[in-house]
C-alpha positions as CSV (number, residue, x, y, z in Angstrom):
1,X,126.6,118.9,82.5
2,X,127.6,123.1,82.4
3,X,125.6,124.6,85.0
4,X,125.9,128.0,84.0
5,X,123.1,129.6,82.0
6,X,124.1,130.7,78.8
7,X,123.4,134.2,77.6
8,X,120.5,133.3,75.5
9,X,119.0,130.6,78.5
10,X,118.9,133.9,80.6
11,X,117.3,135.9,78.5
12,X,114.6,133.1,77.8
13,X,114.3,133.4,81.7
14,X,113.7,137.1,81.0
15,X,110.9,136.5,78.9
16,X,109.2,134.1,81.0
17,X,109.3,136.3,83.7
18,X,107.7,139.1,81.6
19,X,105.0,137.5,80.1
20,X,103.9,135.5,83.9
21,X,104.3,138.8,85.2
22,X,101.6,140.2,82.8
23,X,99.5,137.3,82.2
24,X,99.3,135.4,86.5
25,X,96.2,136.6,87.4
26,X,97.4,138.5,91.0
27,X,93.9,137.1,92.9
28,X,95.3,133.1,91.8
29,X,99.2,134.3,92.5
30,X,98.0,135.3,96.2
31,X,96.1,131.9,97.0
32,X,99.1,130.2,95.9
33,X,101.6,132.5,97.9
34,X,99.3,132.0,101.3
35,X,98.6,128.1,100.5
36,X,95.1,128.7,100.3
37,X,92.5,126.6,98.6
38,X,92.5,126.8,94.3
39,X,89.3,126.2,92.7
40,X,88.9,124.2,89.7
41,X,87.8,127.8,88.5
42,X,91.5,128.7,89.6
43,X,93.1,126.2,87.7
44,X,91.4,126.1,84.5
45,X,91.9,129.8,84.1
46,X,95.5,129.0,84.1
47,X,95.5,126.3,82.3
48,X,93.7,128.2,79.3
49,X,96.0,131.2,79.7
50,X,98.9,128.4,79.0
51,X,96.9,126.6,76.4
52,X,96.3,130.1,74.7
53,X,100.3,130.9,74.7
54,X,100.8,127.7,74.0
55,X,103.1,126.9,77.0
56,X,100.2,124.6,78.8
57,X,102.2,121.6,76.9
58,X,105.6,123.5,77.7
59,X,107.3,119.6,77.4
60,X,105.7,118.8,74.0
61,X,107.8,118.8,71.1
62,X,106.9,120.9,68.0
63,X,105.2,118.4,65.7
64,X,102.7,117.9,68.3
65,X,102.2,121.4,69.0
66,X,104.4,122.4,71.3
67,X,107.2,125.1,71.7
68,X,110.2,122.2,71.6
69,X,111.8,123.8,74.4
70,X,115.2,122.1,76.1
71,X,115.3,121.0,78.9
72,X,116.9,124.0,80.7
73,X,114.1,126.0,78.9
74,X,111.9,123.7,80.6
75,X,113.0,124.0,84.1
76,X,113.5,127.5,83.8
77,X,109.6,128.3,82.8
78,X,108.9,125.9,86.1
79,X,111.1,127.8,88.3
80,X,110.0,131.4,87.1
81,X,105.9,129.7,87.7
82,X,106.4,128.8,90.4
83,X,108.2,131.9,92.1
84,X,105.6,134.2,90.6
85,X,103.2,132.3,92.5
86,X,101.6,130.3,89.7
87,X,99.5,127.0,90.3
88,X,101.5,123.7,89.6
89,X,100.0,122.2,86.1
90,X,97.3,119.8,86.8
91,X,99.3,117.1,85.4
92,X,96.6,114.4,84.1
93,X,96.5,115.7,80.6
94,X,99.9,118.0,79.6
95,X,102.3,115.2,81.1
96,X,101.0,112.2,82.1
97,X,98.6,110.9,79.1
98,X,99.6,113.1,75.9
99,X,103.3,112.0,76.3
100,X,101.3,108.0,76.4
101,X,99.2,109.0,73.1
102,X,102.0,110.4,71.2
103,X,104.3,107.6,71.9
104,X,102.0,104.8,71.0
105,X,98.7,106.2,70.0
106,X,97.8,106.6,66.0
107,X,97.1,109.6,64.0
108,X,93.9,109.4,64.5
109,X,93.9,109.6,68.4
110,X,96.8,112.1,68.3
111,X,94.3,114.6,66.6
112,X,91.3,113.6,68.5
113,X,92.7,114.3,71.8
114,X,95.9,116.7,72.2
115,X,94.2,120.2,70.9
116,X,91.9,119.5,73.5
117,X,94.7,118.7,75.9
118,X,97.0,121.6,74.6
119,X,94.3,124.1,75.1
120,X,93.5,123.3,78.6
121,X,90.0,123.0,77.3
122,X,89.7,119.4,78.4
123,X,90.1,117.8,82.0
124,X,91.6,114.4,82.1
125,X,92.0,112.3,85.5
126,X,94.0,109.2,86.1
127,X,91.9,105.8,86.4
128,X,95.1,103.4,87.9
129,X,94.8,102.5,91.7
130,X,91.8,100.0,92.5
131,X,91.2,99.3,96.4
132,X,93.5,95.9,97.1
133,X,95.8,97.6,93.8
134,X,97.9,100.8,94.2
135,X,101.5,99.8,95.3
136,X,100.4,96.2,93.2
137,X,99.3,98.2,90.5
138,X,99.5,94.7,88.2
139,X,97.4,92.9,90.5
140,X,94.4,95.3,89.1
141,X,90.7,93.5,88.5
142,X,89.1,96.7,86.3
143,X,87.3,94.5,83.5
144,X,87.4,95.5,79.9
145,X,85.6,92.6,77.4
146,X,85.8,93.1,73.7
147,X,82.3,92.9,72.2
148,X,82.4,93.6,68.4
149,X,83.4,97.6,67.8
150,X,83.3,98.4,71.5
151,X,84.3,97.3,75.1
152,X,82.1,96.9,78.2
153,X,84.0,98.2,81.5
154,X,83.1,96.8,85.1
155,X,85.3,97.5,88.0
156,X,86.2,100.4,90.7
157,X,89.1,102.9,90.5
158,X,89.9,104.7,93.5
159,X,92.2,107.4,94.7
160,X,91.3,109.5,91.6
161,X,92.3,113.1,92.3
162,X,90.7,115.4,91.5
163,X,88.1,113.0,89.3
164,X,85.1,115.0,90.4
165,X,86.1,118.0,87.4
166,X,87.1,115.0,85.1
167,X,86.0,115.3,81.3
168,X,88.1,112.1,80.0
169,X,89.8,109.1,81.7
170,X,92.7,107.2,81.0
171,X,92.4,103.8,82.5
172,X,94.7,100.5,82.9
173,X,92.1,97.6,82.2
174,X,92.2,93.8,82.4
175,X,91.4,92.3,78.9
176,X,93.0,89.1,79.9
177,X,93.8,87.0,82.4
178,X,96.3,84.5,80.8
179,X,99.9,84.8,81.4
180,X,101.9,86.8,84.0
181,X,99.5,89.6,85.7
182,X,101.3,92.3,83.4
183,X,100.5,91.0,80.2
184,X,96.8,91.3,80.3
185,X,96.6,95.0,80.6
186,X,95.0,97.5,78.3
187,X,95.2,101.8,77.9
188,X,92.1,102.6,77.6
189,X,90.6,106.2,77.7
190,X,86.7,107.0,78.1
191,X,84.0,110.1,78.3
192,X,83.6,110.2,82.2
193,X,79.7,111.2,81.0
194,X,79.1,107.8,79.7
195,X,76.3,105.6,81.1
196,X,77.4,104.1,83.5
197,X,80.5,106.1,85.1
198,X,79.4,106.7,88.8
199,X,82.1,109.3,90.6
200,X,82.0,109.4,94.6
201,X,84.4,112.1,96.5
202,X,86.4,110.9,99.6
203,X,86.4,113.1,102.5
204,X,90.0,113.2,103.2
205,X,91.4,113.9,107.3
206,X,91.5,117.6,106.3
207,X,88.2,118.3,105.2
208,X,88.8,118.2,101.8
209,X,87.4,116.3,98.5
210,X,91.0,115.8,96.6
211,X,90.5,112.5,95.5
212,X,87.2,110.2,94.7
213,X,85.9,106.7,94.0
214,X,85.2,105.8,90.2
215,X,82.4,102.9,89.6
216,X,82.2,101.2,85.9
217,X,79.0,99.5,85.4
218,X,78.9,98.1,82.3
219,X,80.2,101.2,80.3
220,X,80.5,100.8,77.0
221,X,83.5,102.7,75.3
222,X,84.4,102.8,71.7
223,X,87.2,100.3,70.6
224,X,88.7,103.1,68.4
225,X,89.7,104.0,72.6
226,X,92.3,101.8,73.0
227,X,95.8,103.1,73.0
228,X,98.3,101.5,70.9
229,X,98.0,97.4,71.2
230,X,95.7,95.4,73.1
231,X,97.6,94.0,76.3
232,X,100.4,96.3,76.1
233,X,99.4,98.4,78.5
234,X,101.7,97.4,81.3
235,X,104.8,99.1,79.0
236,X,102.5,102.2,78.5
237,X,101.9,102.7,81.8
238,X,105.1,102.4,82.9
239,X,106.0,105.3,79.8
240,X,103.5,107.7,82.0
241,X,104.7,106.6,85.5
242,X,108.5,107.4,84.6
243,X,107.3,111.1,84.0
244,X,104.3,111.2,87.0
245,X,107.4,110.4,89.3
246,X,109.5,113.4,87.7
247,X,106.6,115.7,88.0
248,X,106.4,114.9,91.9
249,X,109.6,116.1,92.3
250,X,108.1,119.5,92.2
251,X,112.0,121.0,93.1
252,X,110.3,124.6,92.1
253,X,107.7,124.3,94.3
254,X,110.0,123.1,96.8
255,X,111.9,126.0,96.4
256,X,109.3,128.5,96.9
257,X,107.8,126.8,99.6
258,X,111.4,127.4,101.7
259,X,111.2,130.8,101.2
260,X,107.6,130.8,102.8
261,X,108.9,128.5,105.7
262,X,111.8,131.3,106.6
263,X,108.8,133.8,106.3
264,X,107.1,131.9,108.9
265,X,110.1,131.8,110.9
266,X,111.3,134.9,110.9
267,X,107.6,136.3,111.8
268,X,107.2,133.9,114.5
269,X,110.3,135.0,115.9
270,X,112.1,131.8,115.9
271,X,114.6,132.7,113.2
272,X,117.3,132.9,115.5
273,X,116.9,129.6,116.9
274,X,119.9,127.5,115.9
275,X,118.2,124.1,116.0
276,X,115.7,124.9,113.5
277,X,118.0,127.3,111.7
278,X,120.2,124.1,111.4
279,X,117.1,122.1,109.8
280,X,116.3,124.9,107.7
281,X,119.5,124.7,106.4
282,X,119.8,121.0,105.9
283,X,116.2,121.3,103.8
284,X,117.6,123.7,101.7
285,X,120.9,121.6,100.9
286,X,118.5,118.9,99.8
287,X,116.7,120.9,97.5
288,X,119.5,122.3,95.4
289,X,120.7,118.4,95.6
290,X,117.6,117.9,94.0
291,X,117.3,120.3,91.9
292,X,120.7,119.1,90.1
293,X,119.4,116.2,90.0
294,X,116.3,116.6,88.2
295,X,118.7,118.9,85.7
296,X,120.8,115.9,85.1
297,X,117.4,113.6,84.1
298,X,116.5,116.6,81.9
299,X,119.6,116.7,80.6
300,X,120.4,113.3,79.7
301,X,116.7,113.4,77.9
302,X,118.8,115.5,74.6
303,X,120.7,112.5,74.6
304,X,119.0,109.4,75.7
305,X,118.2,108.3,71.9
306,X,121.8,108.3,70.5
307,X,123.2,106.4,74.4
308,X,120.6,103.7,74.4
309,X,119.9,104.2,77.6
310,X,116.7,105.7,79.6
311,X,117.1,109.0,81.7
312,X,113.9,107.8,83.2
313,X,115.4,105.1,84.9
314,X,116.2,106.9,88.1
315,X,112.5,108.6,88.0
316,X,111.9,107.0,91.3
317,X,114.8,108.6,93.4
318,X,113.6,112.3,91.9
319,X,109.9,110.2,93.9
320,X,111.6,109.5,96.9
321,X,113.6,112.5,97.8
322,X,110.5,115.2,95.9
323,X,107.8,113.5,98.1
324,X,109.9,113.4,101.3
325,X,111.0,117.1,100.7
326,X,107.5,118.5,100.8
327,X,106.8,116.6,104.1
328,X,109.8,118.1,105.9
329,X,108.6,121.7,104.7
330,X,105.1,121.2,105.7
331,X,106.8,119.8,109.8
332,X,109.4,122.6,109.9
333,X,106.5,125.3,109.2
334,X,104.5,123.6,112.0
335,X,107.4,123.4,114.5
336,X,107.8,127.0,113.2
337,X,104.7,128.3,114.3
338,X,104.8,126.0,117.0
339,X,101.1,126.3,119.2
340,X,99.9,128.8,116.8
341,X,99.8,126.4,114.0
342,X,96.5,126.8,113.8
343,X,93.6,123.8,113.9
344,X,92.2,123.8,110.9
345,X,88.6,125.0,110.2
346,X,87.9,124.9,106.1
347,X,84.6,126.3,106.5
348,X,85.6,129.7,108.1
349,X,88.8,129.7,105.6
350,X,86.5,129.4,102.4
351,X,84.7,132.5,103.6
352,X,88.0,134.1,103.9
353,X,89.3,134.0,106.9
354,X,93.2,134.0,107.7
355,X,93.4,133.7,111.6
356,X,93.1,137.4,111.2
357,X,92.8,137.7,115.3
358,X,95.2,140.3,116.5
359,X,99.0,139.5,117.0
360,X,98.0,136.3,114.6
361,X,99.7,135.5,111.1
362,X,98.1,134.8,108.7
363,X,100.6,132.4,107.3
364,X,99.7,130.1,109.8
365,X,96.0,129.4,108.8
366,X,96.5,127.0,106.4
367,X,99.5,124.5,107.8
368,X,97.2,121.9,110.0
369,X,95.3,121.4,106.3
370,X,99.1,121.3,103.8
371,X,100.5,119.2,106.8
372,X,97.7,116.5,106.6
373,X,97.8,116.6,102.8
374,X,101.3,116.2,102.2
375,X,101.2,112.7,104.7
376,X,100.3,111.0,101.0
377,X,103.3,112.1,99.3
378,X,104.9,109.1,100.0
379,X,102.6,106.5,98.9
380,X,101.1,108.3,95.6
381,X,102.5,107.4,92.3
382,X,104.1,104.4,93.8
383,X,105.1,104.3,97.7
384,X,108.8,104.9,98.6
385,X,109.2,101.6,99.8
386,X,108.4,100.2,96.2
387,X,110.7,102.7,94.8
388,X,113.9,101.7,96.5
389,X,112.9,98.5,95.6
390,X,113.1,99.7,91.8
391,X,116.3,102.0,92.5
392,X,118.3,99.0,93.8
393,X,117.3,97.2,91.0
394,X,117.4,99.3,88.0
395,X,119.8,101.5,89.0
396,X,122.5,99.9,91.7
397,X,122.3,96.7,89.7
């Protein structure tokens, strides 16, 4: 793999940075740049300023509407997003479901639910984990029973994020019980305003509402819902999880997010501290090790058809070392600010306030809450421990 940007890849990077210069609304660019709290307002703006460009679905290929960039194109629109300060694409719909309906859903479906998708007009959430079923995703209870043109759901998802703004769902089900757990699992998607669909948002340690509880009581979605076969949805589901666990890699945001951390340092006046300089510096090694990775899985995606083999396959390293990146970054910005890492009070934040007393940076304010968050890294989209499982496995041999 040549790591040197061609002539024409740089000037594509040119272009990106124009037109996010002109079009990232500065009030969204400054939450992001002072980790402050995004709305769904926040987000959707975005989204629809993509969807409108065309870039929401920047990984589509053309015959399903999208630009049919490659994949440096791709990682260099996600590096110049994020740098400008531009929220990370709420991934439900652009790259976790479409890439599932264009693979194995039909025509029909296709046209029915990627404009929507595409646009950013339509919020989709992720119906997978059930309490007793996240790391065991297969051991999942969810009911779906087949009655004439429809099927009746019963069951609880949990751990939804962001489920509260949901529009549609896409849901693993249980439509049968014989054989291996695996093989009696179903894609289904559903209206989250159907009868019977019952969200509940989960406090979380830092005050927030990220993720909720999902209750199915006997709702009745179409058949015409069902992606691709019935009881296939195990190898569907593991389609969307190879690119969920690329996403998380999040190497852009990982990038910016040093920069903040020497910031903090530097303003803190612990810049010149050679221990932390040291762990600074190890971070940063990591990234760019990461970053080269993800450009290999990227890479090897222009080829994957004519090798036979998947690039996907190591998804769950890009997990691992993503996930465990963003904890470090939060910790270092804590031991950074050291006492004044401020305790975190989301009520005086929302009404705008930045630790603003005097001699305090404002940088600080929001660490106790990104700290907190970021403890889940590890366990979403498949816990680390599972994934070293998979990497020894699939990859070592």
């Amino acid at each position: 793999m040549d790591l040197a940007f061609t002539p024409e890849e740089q000037k594509f990077r040119q272009e990106v940075r124009a037109w996010v210069a002109e079009n990232l609304p500065q009030s969204i660019a400054h939450k992001v740049h002072n980790a402050l709290t995004l709305t769904r307002d926040d987000l959707q703006r975005w989204a629809k300023i993509l969807g409108k460009k065309g870039w929401l679905g920047y990984g589509w290929p053309r015959q399903f509407g999208g630009p049919g960039w490659t994949a440096v194109q791709k990682h260099l629109f996600e590096e110049e997003t994020a740098r400008a300060g531009a929220p990370r694409i709420v991934p439900f719909g652009p790259v976790m479901v479409a890439p599932v309906i264009m693979a194995f859903g039909n025509p029909a479906q296709q046209k029915r639910f990627l404009p929507g998708i595409a646009s950013g007009e339509v919020w989709w959430s992720q119906g997978y984990s059930e309490p007793g079923s996240g790391s065991d995703l297969a051991s999942l209870r969810t009911r779906a029973e087949r009655k004439g043109d429809k099927y009746i759901i019963n069951g609880q998802k949990t751990w939804t994020t962001l489920g509260q703004y949901g529009d549609w769902m896409f849901n693993l089900v249980r439509t049968s019980t014989e054989g291996k757990p695996q093989t009696g699992i179903s894609f289904i998607v559903l209206d989250m305003k159907s009868p019977g669909v019952t969200v509940r948002p989960i406090q979380l340690i830092d005050g927030s509402f990220e993720v909720n509880d999902v209750f199915f009581d006997n709702v009745e979605v179409p058949a015409e819902n069902l992606i691709g076969e019935e009881n296939k949805g195990w190898t569907y589901a593991k389609h969307l999880l190879s690119h969920e666990r690329t996403n998380i890699a999040d190497v852009n945001r990982a990038k910016r997010e040093l920069e903040r951390l020497k910031r903090i340092a530097k303003k803190e006046g612990v810049w010149d501290d050679m221990r932390l300089r040291d762990e600074i510096a190890k971070l940063e090694v990591d990234i760019v090790a990461l970053e080269m990775l993800v450009l290999r899985v990227l890479s090897a995606q222009q080829s994957s058809q004519k090798s036979g083999q998947n690039p996907l396959d190591i998804a769950g390293l890009l997990k691992i070392k993503g996930s465990e990146i963003q904890q470090r970054y939060c910790e270092l910005m804590m031991l950074a600010g050291g006492p004044y890492s401020l305790p975190l009070i989301r009520e005086a934040m929302a009404a705008g306030w930045q630790g603003d007393f005097p001699g305090a940076n404002p940088l600080l304010a929001p660490l106790g809450s990104a700290y907190f968050n970021m403890r889940k890294t590890t366990i979403y989209g498949g816990s680390n421990e599972v994934q070293r499982n998979i990497v020894a496995q699939t990859v070592l041999g």
